[in-house]
C-alpha positions, 0 to 999 in steps of 0.5 A, a space after each residue: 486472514 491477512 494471508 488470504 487478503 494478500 492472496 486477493 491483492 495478488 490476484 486482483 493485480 494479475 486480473 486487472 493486468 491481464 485482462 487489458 493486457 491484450 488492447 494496451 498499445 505496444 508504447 504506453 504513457 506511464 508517467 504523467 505531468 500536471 493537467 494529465 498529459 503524458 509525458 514518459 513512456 515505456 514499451 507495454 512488457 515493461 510497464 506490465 513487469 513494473 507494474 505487477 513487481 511495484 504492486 507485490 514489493 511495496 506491501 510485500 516489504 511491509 508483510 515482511 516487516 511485520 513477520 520481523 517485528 513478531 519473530 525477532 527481538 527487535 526494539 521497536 520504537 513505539 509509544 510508551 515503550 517502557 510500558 508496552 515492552 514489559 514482558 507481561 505485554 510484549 507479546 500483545 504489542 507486537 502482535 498489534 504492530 505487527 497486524 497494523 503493519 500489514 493491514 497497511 501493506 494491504 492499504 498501499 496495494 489497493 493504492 497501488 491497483 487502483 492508480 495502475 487502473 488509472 494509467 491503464 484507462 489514460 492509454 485506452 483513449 488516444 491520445 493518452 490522457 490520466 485522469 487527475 481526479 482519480 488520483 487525488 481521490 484515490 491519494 486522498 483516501 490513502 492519507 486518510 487511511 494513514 493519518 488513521 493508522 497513526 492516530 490507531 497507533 498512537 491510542 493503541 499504545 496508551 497506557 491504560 487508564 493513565 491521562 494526561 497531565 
């Protein structure tokens, strides 16, 4: 399943770059300072290259770390790890990571194509001009997904039917 959601990452981004690929102007804003003025710019090539290597790296690095955790032996530090790292559940602890891992993966990607749409609006009107509403939403709900991620982590490795003291 995750395979063909990042397969759908991966051509979503491909889509979105080249089907304004064409109407982007040869010198683009890619960098940006408070109130959306651009302030860095970069030839049209290698914002594309930039733009598609950033997009399939960072979830990528994420899709191999999960591959790690469930192929190698490594001590992963999670919550009661004495705990979750008995062999009896060890198998289904790390497959929890794991997938957690890569839904993150996928999480940071559609963060990603939804902030390169932003730049590639911004360098669709003259002058360029990023709008900073679509990046506070669009950060606003990747923190969100991640303060999740966290609070998932954290009750997925509880011990079961163990409370507080």
């Amino acid at each position: 399943m995750f395979i063909v959601a990042y397969a759908f990452l991966i051509a979503l981004a491909l889509i979105q770059v080249g089907s304004y690929a064409e109407n982007l102007p040869q010198v683009m804003a890619i960098h940006f300072a408070a109130g959306g003025a651009p302030n860095g710019f970069a030839p049209k090539g290698g914002f594309i290259i930039f733009d598609l290597g950033f997009t399939f790296f960072m979830p990528g690095i994420l899709f191999i770390v999960s591959l790690v955790i469930e192929k190698l032996p490594v001590a992963l530090n999670i919550p009661n790890k004495d705990y979750w790292m008995d062999k009896s559940r060890r198998g289904e602890a790390v497959g929890s990571l794991a997938r957690g891992f890569r839904m993150l993966g996928l999480m940071l990607g559609l963060l990603l194509v939804a902030i390169n749409q932003l730049v590639i609006n911004a360098n669709m009107v003259k002058p360029p001009h990023l709008d900073e509403r679509g990046i506070w939403l669009f950060l606003g709900v990747f923190i969100f997904c991640f303060i999740s991620f966290l609070l998932w982590m954290t009750l997925r490795f509880k011990i079961p039917g163990k409370k507080k003291p």
